[in-house]
N, C-alpha and C positions, 0 to 999 in steps of 0.2 A: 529297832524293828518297827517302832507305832509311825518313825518320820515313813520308812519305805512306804508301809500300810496306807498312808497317806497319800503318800506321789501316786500309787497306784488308782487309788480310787478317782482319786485330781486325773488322772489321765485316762483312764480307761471312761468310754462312754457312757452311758444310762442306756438303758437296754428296756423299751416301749413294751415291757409285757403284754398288754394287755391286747398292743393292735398285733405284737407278733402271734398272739393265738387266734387273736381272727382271721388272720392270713393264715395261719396254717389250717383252721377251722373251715373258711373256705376252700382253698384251696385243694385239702383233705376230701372234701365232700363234691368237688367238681370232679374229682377222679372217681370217686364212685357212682356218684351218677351217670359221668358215662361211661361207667363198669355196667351198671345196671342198664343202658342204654342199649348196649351193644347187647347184653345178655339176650334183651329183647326179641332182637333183631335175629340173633341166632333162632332160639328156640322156634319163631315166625315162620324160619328157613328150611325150620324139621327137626334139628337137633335136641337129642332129652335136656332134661334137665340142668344134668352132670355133663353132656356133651357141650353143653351151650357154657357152665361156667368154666371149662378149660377153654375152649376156643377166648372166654372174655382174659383170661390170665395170660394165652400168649400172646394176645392181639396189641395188653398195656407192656407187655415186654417186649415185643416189638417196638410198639411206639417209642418208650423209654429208650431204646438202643437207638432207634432212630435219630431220637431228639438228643440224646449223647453227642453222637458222630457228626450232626450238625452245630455242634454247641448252644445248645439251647438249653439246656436240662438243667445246667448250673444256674445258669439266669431264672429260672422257675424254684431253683431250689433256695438260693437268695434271696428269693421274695417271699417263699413258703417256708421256707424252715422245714421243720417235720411234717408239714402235712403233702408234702411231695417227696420227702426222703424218705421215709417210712414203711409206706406201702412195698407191694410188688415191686413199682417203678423205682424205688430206689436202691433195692437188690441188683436190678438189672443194669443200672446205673454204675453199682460197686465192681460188677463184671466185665461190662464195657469200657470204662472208661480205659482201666489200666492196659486193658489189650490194645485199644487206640495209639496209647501215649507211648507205649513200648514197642509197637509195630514195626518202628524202624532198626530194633534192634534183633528183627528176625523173627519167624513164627518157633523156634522153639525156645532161644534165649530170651527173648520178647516177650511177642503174644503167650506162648506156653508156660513160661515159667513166671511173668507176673500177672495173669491173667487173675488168679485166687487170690494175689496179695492184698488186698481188702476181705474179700468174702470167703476165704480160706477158711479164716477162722470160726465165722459164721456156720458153714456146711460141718465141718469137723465137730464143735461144741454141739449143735444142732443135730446130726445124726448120734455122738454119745451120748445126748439125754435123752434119744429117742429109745437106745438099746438100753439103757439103766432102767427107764420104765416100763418097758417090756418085759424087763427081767422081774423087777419087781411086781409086775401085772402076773408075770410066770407061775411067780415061788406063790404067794395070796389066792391063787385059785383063781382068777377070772375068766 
């Protein structure tokens, strides 16, 4: 068991912590910025507050899906780790991608039916702990 232990570690890379959290530290923070960017731009154009941060939420989800479909999203995620996967854009990433790559096999056997197969599980786990806490918020009075 200690030889395999061994090969493994002999083989497998060293993994640069330190500059992978910079990049994803950057990277993380250029998508907010111009989340904040855009937000600007909204509100300037009339929209409230809460109008302006939905428009910035579909605007990176757009973009995300954009930069999907032209292959680029990977190459940014490669270089960013979590601070491009993470966010919005990387949700929308889990959704696009699979509908892209299935497309050929039809929009219902395809695109329909593995469009969730990443973020399936996400929305499911995601809306029951939303209803278990509401239940909870229920029963406690608030």
């Amino acid at each position: 068991m200690q030889t395999y232990k061994r090969m493994v570690e002999k083989a497998s890379p060293n993994s640069p912590l330190g500059l992978n959290c910079l990049k994803a530290f950057l990277v993380g923070g250029v998508i907010c910025v111009f989340g904040q960017f855009l937000h600007v731009i909204y509100e300037n154009a009339g929209a409230s507050k809460d109008a302006a941060g939905a428009y910035v939420a579909i605007s990176l989800i757009l973009l995300a899906i954009f930069l999907t479909g032209i292959g680029k999203f990977d190459d940014i995620v490669k270089f960013a780790g979590a601070g491009a996967a993470v966010p919005i854009t990387g949700f929308a990433n889990a959704m696009a991608a699979p509908a892209i790559e299935f497309k050929k096999e039809g929009y219902i056997f395809g695109v329909g039916a593995k469009m969730f197969i990443i973020a399936g599980p996400v929305i499911v786990y995601g809306t029951l702990a939303s209803m278990v806490v509401g239940v909870v918020y229920y029963i406690i009075g608030g």
